[in-house]
Residue frames relative to the residue before (quaternion, step in Angstrom):
aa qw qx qy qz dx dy dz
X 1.0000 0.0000 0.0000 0.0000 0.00 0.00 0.00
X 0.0117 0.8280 -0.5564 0.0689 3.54 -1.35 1.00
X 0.0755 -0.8314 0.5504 0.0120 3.25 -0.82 0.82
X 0.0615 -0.8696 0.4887 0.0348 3.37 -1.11 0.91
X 0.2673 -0.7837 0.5562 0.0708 3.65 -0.44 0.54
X 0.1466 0.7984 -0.5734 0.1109 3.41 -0.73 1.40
X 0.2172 -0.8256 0.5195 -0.0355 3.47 -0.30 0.94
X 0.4138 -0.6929 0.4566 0.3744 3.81 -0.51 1.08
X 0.7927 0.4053 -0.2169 0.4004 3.63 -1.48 0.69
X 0.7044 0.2648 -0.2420 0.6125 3.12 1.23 0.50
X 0.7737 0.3276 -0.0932 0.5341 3.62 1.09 -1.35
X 0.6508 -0.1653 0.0701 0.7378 3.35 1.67 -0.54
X 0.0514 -0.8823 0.4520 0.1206 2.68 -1.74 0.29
X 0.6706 -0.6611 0.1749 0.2873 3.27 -0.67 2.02
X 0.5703 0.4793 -0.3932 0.5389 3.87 1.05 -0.30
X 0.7498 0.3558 -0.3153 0.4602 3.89 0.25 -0.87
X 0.8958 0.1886 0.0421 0.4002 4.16 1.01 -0.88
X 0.6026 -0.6363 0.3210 0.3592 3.37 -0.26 1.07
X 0.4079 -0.6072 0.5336 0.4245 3.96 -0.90 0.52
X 0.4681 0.4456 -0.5838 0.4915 4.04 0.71 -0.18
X 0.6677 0.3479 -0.5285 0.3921 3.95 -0.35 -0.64
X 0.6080 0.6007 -0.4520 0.2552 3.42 0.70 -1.29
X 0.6590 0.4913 -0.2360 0.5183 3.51 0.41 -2.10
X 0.6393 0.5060 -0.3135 0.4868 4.14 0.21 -0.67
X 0.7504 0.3329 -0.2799 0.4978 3.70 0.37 -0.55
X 0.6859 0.4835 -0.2755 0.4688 3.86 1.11 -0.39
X 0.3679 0.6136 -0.3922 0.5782 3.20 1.69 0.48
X 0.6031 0.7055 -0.2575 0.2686 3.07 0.64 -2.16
X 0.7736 0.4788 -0.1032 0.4021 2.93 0.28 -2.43
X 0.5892 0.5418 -0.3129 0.5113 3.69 0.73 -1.00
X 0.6994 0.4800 -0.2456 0.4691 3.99 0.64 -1.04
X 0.6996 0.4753 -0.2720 0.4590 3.54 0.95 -1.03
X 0.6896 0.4011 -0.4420 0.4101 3.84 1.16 -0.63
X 0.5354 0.6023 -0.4612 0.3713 3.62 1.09 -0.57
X 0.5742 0.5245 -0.4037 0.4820 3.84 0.85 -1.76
X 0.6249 0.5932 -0.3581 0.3597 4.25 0.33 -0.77
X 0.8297 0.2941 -0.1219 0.4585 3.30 1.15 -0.25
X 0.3940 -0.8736 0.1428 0.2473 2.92 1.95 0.24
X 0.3790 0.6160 -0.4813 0.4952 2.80 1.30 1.51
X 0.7653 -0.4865 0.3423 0.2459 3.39 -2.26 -0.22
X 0.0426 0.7896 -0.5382 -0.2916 3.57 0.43 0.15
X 0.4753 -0.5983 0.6426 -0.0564 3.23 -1.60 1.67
X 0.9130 -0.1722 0.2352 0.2855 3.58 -1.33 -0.53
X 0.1644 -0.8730 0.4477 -0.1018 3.58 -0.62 1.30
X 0.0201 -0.7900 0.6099 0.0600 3.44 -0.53 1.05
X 0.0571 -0.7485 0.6606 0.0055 3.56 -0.75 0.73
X 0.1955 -0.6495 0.7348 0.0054 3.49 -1.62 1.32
X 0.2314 -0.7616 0.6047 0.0259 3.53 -1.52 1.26
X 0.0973 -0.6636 0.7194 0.1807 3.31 -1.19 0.38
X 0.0709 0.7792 -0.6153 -0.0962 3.81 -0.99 0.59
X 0.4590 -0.8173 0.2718 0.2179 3.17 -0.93 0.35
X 0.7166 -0.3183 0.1760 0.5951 3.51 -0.23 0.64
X 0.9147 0.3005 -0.0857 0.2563 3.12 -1.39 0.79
X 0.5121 0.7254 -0.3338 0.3162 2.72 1.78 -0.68
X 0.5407 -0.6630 0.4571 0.2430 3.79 -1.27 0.51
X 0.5340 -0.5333 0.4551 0.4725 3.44 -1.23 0.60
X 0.6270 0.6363 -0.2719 0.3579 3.69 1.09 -1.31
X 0.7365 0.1734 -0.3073 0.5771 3.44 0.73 -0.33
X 0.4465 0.6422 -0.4830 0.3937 3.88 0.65 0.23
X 0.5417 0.6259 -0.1824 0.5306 3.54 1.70 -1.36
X 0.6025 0.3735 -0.2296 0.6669 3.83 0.67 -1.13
X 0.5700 0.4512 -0.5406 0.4235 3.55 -0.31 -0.13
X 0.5932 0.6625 -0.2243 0.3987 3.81 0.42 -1.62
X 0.8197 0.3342 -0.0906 0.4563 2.99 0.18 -1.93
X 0.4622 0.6326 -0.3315 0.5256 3.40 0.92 0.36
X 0.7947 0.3774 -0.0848 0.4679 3.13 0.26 -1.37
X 0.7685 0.4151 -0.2205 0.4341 3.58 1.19 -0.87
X 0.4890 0.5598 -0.4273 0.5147 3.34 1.74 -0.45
X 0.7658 0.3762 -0.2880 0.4349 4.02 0.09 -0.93
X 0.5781 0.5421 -0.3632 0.4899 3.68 1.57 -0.40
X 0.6833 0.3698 -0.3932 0.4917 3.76 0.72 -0.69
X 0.6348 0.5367 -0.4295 0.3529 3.76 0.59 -0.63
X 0.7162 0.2620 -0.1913 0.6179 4.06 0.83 -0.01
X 0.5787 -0.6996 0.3982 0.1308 3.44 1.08 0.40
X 0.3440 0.6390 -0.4920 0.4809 3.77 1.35 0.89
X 0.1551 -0.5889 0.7925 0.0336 3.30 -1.20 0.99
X 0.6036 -0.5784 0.5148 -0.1900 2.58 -1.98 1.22
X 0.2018 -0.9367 0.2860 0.0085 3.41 1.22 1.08
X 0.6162 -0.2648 0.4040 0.6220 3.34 0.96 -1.70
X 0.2331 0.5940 -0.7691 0.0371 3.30 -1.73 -0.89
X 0.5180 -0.5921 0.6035 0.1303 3.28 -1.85 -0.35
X 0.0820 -0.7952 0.6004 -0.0229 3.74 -1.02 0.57
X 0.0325 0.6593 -0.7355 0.1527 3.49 -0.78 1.40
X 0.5623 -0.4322 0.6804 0.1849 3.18 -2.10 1.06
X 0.3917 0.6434 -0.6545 -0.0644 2.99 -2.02 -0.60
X 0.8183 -0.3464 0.3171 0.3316 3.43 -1.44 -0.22
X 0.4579 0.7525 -0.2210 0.4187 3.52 1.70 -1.10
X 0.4692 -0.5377 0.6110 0.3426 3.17 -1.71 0.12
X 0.7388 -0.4451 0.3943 0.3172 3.48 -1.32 0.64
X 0.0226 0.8412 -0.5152 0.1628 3.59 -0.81 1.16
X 0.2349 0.8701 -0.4314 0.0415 3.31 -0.90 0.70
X 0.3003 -0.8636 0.3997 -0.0649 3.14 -1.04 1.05
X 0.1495 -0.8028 0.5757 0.0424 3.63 -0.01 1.75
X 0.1867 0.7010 -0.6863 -0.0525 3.13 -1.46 0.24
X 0.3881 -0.8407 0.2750 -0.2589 2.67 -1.38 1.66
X 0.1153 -0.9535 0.2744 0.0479 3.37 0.34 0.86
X 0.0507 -0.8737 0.4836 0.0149 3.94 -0.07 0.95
X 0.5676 -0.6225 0.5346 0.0678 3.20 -1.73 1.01
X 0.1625 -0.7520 0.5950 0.2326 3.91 -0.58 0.62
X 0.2327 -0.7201 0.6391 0.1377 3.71 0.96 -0.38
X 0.7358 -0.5227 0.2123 0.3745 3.65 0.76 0.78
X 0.4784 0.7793 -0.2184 0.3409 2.82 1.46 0.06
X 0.0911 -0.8488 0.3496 0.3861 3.79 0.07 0.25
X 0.5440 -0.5086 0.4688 0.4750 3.99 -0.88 1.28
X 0.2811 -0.6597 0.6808 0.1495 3.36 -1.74 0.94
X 0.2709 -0.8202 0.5037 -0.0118 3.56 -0.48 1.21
X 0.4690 -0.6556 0.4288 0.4079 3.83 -1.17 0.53
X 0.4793 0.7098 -0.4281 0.2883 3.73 0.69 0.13
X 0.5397 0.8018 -0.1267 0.2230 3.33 1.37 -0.81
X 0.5848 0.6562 -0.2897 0.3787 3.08 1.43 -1.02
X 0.2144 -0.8071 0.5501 -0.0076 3.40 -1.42 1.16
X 0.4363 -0.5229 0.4350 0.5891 3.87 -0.62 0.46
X 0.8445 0.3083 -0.2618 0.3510 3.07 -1.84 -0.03
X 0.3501 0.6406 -0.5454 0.4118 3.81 1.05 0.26
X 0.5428 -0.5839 0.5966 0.0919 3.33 -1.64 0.83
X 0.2730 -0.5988 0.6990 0.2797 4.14 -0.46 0.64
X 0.3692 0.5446 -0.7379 -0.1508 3.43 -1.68 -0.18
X 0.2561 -0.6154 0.7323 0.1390 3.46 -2.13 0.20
X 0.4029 -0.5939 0.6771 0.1628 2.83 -1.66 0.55
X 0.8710 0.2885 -0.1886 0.3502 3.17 -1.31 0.78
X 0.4508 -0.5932 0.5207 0.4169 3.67 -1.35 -0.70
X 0.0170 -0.8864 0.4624 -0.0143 3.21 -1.31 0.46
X 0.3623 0.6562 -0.4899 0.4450 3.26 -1.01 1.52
X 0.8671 0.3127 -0.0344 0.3861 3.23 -1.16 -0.01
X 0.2085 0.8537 -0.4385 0.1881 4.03 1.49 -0.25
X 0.7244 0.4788 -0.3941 0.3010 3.08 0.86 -0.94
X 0.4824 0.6970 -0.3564 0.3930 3.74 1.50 -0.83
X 0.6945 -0.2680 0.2982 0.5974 4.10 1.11 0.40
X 0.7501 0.3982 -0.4256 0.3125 4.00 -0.28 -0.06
X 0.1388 0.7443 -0.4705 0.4531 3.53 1.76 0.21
X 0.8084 0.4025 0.1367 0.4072 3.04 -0.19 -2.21
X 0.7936 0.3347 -0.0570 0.5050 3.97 0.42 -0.67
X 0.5951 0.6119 -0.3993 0.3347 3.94 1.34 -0.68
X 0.4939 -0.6910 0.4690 0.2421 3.72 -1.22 0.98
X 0.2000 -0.6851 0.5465 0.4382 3.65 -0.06 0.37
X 0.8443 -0.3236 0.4215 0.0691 3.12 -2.23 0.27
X 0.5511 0.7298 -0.3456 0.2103 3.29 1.20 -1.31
X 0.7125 0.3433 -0.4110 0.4534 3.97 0.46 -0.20
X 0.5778 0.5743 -0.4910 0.3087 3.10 1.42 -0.77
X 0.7440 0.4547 -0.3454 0.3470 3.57 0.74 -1.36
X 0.5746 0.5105 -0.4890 0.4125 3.76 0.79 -0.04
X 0.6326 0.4359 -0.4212 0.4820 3.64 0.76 -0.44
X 0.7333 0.3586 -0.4249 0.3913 3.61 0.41 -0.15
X 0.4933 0.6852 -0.3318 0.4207 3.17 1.30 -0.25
X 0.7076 0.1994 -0.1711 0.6560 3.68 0.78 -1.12
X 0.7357 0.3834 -0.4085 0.3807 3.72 -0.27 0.27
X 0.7921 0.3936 -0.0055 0.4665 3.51 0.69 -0.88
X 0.2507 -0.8255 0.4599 0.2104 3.41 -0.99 0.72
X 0.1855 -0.8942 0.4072 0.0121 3.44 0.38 1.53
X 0.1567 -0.9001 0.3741 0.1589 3.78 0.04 0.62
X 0.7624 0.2039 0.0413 0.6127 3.25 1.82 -0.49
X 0.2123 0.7819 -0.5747 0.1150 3.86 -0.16 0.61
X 0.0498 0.6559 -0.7491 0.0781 3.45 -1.53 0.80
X 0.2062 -0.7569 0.5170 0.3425 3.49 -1.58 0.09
X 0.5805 -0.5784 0.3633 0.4432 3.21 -1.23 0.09
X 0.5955 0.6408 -0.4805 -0.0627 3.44 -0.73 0.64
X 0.3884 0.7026 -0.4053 0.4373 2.91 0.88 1.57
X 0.6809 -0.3186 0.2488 0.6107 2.70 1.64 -0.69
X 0.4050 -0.6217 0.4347 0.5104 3.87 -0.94 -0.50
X 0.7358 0.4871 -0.2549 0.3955 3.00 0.67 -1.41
X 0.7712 0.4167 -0.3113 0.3671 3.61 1.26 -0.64
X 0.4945 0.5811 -0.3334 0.5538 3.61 1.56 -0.03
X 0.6735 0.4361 -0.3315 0.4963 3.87 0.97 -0.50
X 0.6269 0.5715 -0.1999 0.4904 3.39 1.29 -0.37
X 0.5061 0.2519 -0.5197 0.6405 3.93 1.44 -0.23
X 0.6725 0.3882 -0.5857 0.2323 4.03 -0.29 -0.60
X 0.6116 0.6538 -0.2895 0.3386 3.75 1.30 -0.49
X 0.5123 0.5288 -0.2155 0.6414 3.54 2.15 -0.37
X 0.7917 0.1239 -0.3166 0.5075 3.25 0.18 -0.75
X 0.6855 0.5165 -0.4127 0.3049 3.57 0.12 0.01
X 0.3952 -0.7671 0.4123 0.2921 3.68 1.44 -0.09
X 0.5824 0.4508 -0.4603 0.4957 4.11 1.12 0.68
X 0.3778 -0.5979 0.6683 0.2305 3.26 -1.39 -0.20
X 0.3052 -0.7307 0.6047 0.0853 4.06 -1.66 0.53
X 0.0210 0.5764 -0.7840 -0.2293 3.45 -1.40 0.18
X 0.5795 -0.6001 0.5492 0.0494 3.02 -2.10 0.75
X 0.1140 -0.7637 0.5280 0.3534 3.68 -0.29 0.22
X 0.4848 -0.7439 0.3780 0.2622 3.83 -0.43 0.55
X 0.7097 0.4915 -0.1808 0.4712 2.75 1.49 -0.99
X 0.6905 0.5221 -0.1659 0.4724 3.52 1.33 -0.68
X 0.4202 0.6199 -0.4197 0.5128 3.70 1.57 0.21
X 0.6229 -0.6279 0.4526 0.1132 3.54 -1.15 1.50
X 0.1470 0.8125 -0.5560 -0.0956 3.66 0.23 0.23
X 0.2762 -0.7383 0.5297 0.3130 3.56 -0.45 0.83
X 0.5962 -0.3264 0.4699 0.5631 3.96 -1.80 -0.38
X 0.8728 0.3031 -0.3392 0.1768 3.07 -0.17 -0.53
X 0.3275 0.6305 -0.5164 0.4780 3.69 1.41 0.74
X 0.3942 0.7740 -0.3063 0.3896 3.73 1.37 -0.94
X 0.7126 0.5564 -0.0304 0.4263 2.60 -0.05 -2.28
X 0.8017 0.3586 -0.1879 0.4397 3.30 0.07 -1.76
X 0.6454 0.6650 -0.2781 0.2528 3.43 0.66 -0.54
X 0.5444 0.6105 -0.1896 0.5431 3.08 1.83 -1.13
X 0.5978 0.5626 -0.2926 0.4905 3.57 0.80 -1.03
X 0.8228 0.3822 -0.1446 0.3950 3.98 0.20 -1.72
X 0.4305 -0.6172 0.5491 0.3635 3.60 1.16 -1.15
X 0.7610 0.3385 -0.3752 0.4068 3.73 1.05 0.02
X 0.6688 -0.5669 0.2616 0.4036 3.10 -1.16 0.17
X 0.6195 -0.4023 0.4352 0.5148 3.72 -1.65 0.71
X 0.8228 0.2608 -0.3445 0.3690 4.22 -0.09 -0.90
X 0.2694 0.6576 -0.5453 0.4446 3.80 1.52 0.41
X 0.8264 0.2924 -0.0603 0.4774 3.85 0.34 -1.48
X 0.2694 0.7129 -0.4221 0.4909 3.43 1.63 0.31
X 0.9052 0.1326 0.0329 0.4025 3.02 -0.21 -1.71
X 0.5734 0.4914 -0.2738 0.5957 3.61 1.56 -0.28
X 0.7733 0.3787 -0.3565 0.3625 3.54 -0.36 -0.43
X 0.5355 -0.7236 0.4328 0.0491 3.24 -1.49 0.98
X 0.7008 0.3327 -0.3072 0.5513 3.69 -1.17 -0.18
X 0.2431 0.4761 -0.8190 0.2085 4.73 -0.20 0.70
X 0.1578 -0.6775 0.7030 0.1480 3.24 -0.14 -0.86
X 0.3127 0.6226 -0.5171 0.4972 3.93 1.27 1.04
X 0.5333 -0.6252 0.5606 0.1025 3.16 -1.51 1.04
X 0.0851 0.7652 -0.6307 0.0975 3.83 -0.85 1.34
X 0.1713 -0.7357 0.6427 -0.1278 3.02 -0.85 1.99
X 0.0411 0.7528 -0.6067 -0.2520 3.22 -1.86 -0.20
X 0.1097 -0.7973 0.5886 -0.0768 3.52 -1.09 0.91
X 0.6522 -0.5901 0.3186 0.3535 3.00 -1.20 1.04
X 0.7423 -0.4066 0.2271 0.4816 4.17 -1.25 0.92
X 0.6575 0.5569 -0.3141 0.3986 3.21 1.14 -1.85
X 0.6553 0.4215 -0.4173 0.4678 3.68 0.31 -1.34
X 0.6486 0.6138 -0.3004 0.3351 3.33 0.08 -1.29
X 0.2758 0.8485 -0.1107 0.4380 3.78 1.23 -0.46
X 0.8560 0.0977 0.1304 0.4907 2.63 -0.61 -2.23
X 0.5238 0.5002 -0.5326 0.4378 3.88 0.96 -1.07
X 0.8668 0.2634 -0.3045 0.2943 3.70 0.42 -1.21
X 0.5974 0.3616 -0.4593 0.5490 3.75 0.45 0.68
X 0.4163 0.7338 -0.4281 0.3240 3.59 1.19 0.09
X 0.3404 -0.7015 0.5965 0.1901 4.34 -0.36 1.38
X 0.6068 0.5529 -0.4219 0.3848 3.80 0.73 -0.39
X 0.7970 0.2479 -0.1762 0.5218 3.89 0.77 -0.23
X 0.0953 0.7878 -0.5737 0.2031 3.63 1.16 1.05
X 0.6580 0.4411 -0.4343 0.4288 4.05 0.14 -1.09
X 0.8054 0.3287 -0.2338 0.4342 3.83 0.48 -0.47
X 0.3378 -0.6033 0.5870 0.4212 4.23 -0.98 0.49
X 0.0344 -0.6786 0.7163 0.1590 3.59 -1.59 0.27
X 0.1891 -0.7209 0.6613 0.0854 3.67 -1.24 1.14
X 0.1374 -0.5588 0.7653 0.2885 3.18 -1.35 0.08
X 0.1739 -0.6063 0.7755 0.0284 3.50 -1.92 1.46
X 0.9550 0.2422 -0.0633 0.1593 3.32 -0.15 0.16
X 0.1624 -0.8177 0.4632 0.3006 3.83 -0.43 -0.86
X 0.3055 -0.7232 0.5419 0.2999 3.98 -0.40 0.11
X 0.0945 -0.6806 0.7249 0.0490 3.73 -0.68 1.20
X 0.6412 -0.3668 0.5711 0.3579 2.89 -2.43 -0.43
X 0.6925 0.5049 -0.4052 0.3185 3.47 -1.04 0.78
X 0.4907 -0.6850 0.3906 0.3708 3.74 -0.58 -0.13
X 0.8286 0.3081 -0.1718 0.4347 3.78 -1.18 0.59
X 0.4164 -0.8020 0.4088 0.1278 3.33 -1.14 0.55
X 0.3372 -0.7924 0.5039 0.0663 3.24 -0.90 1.52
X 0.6337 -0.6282 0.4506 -0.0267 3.30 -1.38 0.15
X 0.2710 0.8371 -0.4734 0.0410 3.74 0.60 0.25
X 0.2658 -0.7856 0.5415 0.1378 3.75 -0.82 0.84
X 0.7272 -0.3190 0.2938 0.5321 3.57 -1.29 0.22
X 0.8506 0.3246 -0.1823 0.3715 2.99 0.26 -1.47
X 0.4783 -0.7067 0.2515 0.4567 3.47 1.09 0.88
X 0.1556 0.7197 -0.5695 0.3653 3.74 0.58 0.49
X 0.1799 -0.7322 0.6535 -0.0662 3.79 -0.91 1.91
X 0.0108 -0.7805 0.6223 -0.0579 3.71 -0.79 0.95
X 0.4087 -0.7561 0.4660 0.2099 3.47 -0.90 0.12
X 0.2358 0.8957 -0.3765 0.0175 3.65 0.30 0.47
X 0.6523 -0.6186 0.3616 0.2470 3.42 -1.06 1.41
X 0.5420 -0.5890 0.4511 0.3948 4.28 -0.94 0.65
X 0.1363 -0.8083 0.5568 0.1342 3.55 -0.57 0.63
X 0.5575 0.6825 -0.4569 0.1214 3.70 -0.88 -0.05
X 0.6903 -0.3021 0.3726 0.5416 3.54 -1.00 -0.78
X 0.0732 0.7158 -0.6945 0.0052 3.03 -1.77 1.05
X 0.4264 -0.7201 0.4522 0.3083 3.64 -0.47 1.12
X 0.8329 -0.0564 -0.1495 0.5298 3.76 0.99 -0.51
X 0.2188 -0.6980 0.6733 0.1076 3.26 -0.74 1.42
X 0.5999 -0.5728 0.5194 0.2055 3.24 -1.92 0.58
């Protein structure tokens, strides 16, 4: 079970993107935490807040959103609740997943000598993949039944800060390869605009919504020479030592230490 809370102006926002993308991506986010654990997501209840005034017409687009990305993975739509108010639009999926015998792959898992890998590219989300990104959800069942996954989370906090709860609750620590992190175009892109670098928003920036696992060299291996996960790139960034926090290695084999970076809803 999963629950997510998304709240215009922070998760999106209703001037720059349609409330269909909006109601469609709070589906999304709910699908991507289940695919993380390498199960089925099943049945959804979702509670709205709208704000005053709001139309039946854009209440409709809301729906069609949600039911277009709900029929494409096959989630039905149970119930939930809807209240008005004074507020900014708000909404809330919860979410219910299937192990199909399977056992849920949790962030506790990680072992020394485990392999990092990711799916996908990363960076730069905010430039429209926020809003548009496919969850994961066959991907994590195929690693789930084929592969011996010891740790999985997605990314949508960040990389460096999502590799960093499996690095808490698992008790190990990681170096990164710098060179071997996925930058996507649109970290590029985004980079030109801010002044930092494309692997600055790599490893810092939030909402990929891409799946980061670790697994022993062997497993690791086969996922990547593995024909069963062709529609999607898989890197390996990294390894999982003994110690705490996450290091850094550069081409030039230079080791740094560097702090989790990403979104936090309350900072101190």
């Amino acid at each position: 079970i999963t629950t997510d809370m998304l709240i215009d102006g922070t998760h999106f926002d209703l001037k720059k993107c349609t409330i269909r993308e909006a109601g469609r991506k709070a589906i999304a986010c709910s699908i991507s935490d289940i695919a993380a654990m390498g199960c089925q997501a099943t049945v959804a209840v979702i509670s709205i807040c709208f704000p005053e005034h709001t139309t039946e017409k854009s209440a409709r687009e809301l729906y069609k959103g949600i039911w277009n990305i709900a029929d494409t993975y096959n989630i039905e739509i149970a119930g939930g609740d809807i209240i008005s108010g004074r507020g900014p639009f708000c909404i809330n999926v919860t979410l219910l997943g299937r192990d199909d015998g399977l056992k849920p792959i949790r962030r506790s898992g990680a072992r020394v000598g485990d392999a990092i890998l990711v799916t996908g590219m990363l960076g730069g989300s905010i430039l429209g993949k926020h809003l548009s990104f496919e969850p994961r959800l066959k991907e994590g069942l195929i690693l789930n039944k084929n592969f011996t996954v010891h740790a999985m989370i997605d990314i949508s906090d960040g990389l460096t800060a999502d590799l960093n709860h499996i690095l808490e609750e698992s008790c190990v620590g990681a170096i990164m390869y710098e060179d071997q992190i996925p930058v996507s175009h649109a970290a590029v892109e985004l980079s030109k605009k801010t002044g930092h670098t494309p692997l600055y928003h790599a490893v810092s920036d939030g909402e990929d919504y891409e799946l980061l696992m670790t697994l022993s060299k062997a497993q690791a291996k086969k996922v990547l020479s593995s024909e069963l996960l062709t529609d999607v790139k898989v890197s390996c960034i990294g390894e999982i030592v003994e110690g705490r926090g996450i290091q850094i290695k550069s081409s030039r084999g230079n080791i740094r230490r560097i702090k989790p970076r990403g979104y936090e809803h309350l900072k101190s």
